[in-house]
N, CA, C and O atoms as a Maestro MAE file, in Angstrom:
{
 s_m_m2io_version
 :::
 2.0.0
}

f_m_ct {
 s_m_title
 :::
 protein
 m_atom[252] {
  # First column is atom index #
  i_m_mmod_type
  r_m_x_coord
  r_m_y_coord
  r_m_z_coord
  i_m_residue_number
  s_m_chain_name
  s_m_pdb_residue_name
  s_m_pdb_atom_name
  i_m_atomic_number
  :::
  1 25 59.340 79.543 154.890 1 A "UNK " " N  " 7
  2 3 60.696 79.557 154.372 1 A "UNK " " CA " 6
  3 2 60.772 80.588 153.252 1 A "UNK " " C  " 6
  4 15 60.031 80.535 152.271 1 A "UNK " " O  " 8
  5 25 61.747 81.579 153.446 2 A "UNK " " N  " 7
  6 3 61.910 82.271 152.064 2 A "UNK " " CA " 6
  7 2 62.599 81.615 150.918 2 A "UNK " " C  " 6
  8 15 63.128 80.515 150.755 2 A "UNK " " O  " 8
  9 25 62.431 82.559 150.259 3 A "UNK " " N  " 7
  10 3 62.880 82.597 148.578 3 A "UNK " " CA " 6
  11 2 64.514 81.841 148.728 3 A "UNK " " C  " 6
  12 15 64.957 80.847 148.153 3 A "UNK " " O  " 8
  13 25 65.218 82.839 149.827 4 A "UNK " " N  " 7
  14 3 66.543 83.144 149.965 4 A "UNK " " CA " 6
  15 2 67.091 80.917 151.068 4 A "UNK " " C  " 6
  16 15 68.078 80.188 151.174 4 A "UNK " " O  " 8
  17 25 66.018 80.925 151.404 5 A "UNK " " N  " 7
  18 3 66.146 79.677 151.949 5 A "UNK " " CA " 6
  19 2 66.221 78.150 151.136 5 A "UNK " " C  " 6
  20 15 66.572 77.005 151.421 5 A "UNK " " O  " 8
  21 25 65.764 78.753 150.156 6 A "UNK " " N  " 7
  22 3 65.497 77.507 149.100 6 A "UNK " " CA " 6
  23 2 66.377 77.180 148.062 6 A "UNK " " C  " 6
  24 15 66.579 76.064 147.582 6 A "UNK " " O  " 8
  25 25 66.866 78.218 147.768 7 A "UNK " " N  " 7
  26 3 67.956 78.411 146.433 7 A "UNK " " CA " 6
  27 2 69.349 77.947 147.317 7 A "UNK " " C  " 6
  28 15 69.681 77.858 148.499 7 A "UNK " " O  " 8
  29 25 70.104 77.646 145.600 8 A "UNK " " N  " 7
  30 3 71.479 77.093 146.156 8 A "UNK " " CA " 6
  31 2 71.832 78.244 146.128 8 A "UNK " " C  " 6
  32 15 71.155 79.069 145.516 8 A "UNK " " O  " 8
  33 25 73.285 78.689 146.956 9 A "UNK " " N  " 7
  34 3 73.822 79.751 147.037 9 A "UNK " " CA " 6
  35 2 75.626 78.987 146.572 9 A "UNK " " C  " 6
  36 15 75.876 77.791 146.417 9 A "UNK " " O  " 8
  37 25 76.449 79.983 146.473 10 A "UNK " " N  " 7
  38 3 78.125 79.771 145.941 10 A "UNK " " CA " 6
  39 2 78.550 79.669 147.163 10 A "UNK " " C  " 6
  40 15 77.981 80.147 148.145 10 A "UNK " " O  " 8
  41 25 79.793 78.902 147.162 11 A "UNK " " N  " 7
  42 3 80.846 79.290 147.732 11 A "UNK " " CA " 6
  43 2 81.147 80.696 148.422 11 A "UNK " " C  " 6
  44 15 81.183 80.990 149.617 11 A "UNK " " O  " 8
  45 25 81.315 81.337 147.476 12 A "UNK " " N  " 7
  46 3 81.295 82.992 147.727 12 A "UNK " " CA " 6
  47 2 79.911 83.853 148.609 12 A "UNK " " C  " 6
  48 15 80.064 84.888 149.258 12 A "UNK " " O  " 8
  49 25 78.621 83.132 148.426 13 A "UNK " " N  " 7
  50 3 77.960 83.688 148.868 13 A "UNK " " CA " 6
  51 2 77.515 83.567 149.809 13 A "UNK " " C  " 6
  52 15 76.741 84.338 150.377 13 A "UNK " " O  " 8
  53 25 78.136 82.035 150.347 14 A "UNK " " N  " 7
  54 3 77.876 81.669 151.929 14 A "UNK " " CA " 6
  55 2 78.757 82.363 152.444 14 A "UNK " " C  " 6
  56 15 78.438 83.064 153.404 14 A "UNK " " O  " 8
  57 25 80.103 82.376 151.967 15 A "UNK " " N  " 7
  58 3 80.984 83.398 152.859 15 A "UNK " " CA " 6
  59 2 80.353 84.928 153.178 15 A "UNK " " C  " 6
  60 15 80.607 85.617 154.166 15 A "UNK " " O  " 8
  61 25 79.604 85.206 152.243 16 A "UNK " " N  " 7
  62 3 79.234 86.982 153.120 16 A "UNK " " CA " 6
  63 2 78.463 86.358 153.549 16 A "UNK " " C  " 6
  64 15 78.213 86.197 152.354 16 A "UNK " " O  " 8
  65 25 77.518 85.589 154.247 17 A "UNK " " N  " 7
  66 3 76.426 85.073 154.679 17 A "UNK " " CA " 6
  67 2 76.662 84.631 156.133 17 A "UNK " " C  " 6
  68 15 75.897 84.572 157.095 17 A "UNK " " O  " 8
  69 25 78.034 84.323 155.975 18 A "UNK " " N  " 7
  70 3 78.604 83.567 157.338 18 A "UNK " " CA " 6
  71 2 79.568 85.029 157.789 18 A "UNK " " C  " 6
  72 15 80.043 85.023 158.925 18 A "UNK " " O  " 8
  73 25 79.782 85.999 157.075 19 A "UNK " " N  " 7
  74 3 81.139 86.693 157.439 19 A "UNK " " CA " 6
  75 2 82.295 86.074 157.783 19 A "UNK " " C  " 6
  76 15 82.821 86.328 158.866 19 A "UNK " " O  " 8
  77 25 82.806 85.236 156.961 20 A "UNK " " N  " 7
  78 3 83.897 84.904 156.900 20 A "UNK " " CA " 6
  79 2 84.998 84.641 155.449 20 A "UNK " " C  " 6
  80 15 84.771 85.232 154.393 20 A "UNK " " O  " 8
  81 25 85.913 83.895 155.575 21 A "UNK " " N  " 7
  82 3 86.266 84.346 153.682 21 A "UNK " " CA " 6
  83 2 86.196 82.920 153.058 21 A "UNK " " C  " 6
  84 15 86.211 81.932 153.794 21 A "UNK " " O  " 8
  85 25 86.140 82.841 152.092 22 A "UNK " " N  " 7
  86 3 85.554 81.469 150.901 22 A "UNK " " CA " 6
  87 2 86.604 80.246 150.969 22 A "UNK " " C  " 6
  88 15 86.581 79.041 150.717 22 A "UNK " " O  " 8
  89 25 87.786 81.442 151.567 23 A "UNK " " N  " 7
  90 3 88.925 80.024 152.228 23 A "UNK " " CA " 6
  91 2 88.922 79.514 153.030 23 A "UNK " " C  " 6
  92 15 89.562 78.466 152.949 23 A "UNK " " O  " 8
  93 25 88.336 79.768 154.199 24 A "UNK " " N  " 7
  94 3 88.029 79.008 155.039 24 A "UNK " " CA " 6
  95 2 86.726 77.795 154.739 24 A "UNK " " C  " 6
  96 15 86.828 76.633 155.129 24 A "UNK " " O  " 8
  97 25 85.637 78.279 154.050 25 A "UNK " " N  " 7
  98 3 85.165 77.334 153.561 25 A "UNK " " CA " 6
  99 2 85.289 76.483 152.699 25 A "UNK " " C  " 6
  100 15 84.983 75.292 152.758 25 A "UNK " " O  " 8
  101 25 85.924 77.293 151.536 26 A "UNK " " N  " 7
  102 3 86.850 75.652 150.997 26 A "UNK " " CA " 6
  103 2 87.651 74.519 151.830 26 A "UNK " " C  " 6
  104 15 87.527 73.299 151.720 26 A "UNK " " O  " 8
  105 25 88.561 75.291 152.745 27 A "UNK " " N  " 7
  106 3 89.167 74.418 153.898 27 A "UNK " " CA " 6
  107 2 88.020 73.277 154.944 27 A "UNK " " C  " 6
  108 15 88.187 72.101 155.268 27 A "UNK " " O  " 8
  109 25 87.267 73.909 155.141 28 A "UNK " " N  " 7
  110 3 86.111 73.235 155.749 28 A "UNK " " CA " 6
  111 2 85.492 71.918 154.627 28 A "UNK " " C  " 6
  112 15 85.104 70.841 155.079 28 A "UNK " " O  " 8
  113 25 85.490 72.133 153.629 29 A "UNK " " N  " 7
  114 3 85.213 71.304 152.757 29 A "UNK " " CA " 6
  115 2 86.138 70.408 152.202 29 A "UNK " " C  " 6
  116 15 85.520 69.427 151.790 29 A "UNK " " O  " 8
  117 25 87.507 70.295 151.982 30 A "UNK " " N  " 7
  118 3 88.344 69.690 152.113 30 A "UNK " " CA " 6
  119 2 88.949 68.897 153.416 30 A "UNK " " C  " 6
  120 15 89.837 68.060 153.256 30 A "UNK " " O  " 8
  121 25 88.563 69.121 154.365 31 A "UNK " " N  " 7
  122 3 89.082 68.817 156.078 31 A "UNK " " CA " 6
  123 2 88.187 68.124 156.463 31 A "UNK " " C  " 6
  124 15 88.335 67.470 157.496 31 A "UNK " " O  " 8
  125 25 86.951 68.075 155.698 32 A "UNK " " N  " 7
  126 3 85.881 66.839 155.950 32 A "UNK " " CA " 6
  127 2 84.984 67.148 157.258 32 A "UNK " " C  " 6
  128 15 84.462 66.336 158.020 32 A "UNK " " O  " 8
  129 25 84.961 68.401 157.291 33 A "UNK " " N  " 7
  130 3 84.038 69.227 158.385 33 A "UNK " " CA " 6
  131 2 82.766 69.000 158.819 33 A "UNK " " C  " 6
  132 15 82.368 69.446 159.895 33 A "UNK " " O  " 8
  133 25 81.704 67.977 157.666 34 A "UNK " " N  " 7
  134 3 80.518 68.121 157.293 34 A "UNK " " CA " 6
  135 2 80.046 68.746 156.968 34 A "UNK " " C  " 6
  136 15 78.880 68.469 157.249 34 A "UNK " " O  " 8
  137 25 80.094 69.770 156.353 35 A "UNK " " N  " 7
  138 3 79.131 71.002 155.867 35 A "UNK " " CA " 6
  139 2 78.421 70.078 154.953 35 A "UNK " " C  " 6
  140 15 78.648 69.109 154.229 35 A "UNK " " O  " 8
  141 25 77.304 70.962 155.395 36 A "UNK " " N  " 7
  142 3 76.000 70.705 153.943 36 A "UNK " " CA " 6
  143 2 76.166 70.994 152.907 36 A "UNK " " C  " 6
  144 15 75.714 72.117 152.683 36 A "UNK " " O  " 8
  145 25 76.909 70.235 151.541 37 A "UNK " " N  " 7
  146 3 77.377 70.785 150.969 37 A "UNK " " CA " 6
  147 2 76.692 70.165 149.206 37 A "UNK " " C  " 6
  148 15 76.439 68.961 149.255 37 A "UNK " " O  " 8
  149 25 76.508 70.572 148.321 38 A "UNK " " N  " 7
  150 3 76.084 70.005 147.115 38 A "UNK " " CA " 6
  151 2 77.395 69.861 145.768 38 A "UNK " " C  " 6
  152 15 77.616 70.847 145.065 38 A "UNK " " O  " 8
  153 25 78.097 68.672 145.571 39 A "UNK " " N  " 7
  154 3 79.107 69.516 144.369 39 A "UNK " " CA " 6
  155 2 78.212 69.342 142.752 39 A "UNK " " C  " 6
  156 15 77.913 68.255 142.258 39 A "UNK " " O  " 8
  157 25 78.045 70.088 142.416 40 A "UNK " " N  " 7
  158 3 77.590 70.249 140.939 40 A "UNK " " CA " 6
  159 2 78.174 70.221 139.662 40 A "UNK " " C  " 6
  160 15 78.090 71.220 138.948 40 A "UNK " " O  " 8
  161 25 78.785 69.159 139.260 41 A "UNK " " N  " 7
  162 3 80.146 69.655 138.358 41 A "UNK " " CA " 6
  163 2 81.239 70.066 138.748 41 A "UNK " " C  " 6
  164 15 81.994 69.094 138.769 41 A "UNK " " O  " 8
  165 25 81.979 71.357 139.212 42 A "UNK " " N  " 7
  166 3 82.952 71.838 139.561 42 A "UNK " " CA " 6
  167 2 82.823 72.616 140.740 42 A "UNK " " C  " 6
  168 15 83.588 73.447 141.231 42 A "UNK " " O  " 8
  169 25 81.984 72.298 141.015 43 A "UNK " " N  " 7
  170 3 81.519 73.973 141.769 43 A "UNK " " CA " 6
  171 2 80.267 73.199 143.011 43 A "UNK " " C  " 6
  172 15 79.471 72.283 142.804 43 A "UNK " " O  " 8
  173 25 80.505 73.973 144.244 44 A "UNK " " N  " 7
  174 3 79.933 73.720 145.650 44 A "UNK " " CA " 6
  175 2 78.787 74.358 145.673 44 A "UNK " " C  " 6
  176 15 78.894 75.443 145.102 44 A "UNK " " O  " 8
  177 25 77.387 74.086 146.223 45 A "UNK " " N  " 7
  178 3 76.623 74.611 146.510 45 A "UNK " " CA " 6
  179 2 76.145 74.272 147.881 45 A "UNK " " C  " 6
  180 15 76.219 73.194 148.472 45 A "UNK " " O  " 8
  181 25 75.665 75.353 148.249 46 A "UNK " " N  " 7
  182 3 74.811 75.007 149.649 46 A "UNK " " CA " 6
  183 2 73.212 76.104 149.284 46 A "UNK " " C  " 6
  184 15 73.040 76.936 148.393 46 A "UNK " " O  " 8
  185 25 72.257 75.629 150.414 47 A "UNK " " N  " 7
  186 3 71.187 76.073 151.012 47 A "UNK " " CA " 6
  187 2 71.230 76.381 152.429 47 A "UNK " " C  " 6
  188 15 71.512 75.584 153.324 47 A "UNK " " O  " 8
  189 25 70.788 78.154 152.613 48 A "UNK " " N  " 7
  190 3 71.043 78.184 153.429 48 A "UNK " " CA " 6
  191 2 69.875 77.647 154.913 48 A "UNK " " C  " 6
  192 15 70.028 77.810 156.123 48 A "UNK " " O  " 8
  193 25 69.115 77.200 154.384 49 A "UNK " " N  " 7
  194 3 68.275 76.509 155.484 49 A "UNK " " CA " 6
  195 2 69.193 75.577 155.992 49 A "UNK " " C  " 6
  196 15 69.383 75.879 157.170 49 A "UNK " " O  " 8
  197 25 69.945 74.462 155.642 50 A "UNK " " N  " 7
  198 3 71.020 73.612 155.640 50 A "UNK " " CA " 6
  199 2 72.170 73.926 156.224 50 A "UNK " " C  " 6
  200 15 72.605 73.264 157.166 50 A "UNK " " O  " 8
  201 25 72.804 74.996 155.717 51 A "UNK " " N  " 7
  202 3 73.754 76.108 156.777 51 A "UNK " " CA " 6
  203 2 73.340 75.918 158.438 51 A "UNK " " C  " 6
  204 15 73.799 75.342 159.424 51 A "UNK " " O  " 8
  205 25 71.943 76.954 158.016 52 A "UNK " " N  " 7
  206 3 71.561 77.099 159.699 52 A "UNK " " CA " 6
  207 2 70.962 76.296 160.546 52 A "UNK " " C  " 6
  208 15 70.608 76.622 161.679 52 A "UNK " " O  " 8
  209 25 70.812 75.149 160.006 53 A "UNK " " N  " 7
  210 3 70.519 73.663 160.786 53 A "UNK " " CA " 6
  211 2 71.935 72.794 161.048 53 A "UNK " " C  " 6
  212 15 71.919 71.569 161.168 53 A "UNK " " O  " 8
  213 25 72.883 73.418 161.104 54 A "UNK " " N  " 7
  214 3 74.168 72.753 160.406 54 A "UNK " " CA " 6
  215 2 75.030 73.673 162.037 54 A "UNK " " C  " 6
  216 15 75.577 73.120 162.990 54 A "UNK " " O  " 8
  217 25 74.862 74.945 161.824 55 A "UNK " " N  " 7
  218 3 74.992 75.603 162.949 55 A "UNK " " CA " 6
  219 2 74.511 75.594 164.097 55 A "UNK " " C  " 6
  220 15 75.272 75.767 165.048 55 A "UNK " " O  " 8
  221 25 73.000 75.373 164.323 56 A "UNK " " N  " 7
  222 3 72.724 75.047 165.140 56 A "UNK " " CA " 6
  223 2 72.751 73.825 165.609 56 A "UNK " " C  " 6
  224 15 72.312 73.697 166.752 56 A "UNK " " O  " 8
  225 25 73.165 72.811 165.029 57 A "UNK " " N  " 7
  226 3 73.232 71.397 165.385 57 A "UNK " " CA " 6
  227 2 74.518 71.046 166.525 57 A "UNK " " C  " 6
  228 15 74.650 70.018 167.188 57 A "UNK " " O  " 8
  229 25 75.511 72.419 166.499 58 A "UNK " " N  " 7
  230 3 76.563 72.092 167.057 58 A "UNK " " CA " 6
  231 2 77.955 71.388 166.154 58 A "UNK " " C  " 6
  232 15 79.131 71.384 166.516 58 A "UNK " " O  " 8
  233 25 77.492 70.941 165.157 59 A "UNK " " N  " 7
  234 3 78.709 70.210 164.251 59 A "UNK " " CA " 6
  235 2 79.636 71.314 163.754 59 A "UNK " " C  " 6
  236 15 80.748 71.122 163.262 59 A "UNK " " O  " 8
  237 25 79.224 72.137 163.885 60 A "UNK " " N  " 7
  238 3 80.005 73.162 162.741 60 A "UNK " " CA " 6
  239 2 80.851 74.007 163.561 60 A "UNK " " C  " 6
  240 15 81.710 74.777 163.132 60 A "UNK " " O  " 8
  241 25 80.430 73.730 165.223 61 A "UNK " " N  " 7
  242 3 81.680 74.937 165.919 61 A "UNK " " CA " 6
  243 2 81.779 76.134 165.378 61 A "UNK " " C  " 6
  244 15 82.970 76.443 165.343 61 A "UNK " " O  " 8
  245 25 81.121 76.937 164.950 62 A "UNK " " N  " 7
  246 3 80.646 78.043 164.268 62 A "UNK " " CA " 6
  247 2 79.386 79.003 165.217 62 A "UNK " " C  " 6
  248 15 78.261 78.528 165.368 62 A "UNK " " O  " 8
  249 25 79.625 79.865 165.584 63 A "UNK " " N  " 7
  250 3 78.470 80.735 166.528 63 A "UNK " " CA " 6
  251 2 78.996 82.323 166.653 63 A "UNK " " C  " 6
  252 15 78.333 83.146 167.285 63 A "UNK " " O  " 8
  :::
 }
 m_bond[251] {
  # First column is bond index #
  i_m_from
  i_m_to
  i_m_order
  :::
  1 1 2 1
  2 2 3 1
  3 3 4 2
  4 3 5 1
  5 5 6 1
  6 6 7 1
  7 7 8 2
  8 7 9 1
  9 9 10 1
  10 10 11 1
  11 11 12 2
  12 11 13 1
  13 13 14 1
  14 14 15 1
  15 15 16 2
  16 15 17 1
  17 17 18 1
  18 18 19 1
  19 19 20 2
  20 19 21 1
  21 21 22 1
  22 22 23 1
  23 23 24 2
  24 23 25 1
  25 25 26 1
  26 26 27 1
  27 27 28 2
  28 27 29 1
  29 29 30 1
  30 30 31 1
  31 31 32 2
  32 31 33 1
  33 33 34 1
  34 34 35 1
  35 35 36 2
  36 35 37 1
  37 37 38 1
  38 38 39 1
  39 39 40 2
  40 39 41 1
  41 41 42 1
  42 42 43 1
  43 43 44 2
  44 43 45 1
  45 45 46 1
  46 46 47 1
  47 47 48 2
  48 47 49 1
  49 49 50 1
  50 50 51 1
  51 51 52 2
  52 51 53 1
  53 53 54 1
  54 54 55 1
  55 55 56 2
  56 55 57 1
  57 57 58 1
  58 58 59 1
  59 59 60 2
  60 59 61 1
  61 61 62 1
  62 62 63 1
  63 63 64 2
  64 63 65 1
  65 65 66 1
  66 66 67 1
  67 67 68 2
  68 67 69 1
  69 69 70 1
  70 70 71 1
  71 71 72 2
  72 71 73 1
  73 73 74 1
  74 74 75 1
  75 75 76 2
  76 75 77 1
  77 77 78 1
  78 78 79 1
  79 79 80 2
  80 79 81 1
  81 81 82 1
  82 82 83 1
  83 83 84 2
  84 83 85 1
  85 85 86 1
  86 86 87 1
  87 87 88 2
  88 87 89 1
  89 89 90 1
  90 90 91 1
  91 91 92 2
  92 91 93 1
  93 93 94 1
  94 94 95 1
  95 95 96 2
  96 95 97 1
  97 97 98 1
  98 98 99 1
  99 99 100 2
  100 99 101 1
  101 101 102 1
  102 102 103 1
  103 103 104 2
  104 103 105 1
  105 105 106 1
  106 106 107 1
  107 107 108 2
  108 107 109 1
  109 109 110 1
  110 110 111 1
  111 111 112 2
  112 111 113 1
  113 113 114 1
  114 114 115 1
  115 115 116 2
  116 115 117 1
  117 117 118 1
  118 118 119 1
  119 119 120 2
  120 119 121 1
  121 121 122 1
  122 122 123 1
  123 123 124 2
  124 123 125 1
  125 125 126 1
  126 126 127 1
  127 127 128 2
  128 127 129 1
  129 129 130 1
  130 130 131 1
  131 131 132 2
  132 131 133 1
  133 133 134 1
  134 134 135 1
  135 135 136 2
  136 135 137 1
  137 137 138 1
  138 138 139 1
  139 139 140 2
  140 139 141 1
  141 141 142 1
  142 142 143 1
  143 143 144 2
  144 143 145 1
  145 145 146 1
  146 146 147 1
  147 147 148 2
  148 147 149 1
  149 149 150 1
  150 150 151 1
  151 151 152 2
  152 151 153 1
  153 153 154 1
  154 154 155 1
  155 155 156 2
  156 155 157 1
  157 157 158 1
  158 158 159 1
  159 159 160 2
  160 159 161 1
  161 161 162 1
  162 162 163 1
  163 163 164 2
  164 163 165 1
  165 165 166 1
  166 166 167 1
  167 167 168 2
  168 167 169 1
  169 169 170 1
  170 170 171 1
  171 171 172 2
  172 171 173 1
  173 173 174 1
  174 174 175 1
  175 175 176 2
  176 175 177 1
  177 177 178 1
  178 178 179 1
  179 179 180 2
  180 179 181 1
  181 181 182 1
  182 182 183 1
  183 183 184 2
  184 183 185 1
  185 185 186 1
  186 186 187 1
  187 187 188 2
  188 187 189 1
  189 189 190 1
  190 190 191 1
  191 191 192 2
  192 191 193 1
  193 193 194 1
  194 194 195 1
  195 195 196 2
  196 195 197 1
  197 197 198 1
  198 198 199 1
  199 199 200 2
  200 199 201 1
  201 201 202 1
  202 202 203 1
  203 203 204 2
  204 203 205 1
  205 205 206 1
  206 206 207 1
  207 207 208 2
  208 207 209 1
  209 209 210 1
  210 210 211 1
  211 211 212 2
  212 211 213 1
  213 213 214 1
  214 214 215 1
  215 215 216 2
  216 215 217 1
  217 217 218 1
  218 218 219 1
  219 219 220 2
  220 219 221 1
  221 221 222 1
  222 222 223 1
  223 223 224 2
  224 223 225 1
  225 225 226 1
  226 226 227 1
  227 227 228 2
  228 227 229 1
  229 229 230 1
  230 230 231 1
  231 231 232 2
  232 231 233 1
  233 233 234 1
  234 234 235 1
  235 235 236 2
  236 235 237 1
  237 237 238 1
  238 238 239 1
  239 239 240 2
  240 239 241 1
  241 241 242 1
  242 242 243 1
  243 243 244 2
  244 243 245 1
  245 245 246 1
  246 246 247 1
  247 247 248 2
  248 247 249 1
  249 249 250 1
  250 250 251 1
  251 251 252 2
  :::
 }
}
């Protein structure tokens, strides 16, 4: 597992990660989508090992 697999990443940074925009993942997170998601205070985190087990699981309708 890398470096990049372990760390939480933003909101913002899953979106370039996913190529898509941070509104749709806020929407996904509000709409009760399941994303793997961490809230920390104010603010969302994910891992992207979690992402891509999340994608490949089929839940996420995302490919």
């Amino acid at each position: 597992m890398s470096k990049i697999e372990k760390q939480w990443i933003s909101i913002e940074e899953l979106a370039e990660y996913l190529g898509i925009s941070a509104v749709t993942i806020r929407f996904w997170i509000r709409s009760g989508k399941d994303i793997p998601a961490v809230r920390i205070g104010r603010q969302w985190r994910f891992r992207i090992s979690d992402i891509d087990e999340w994608i490949k699981s089929g839940k996420s309708n995302f490919s």
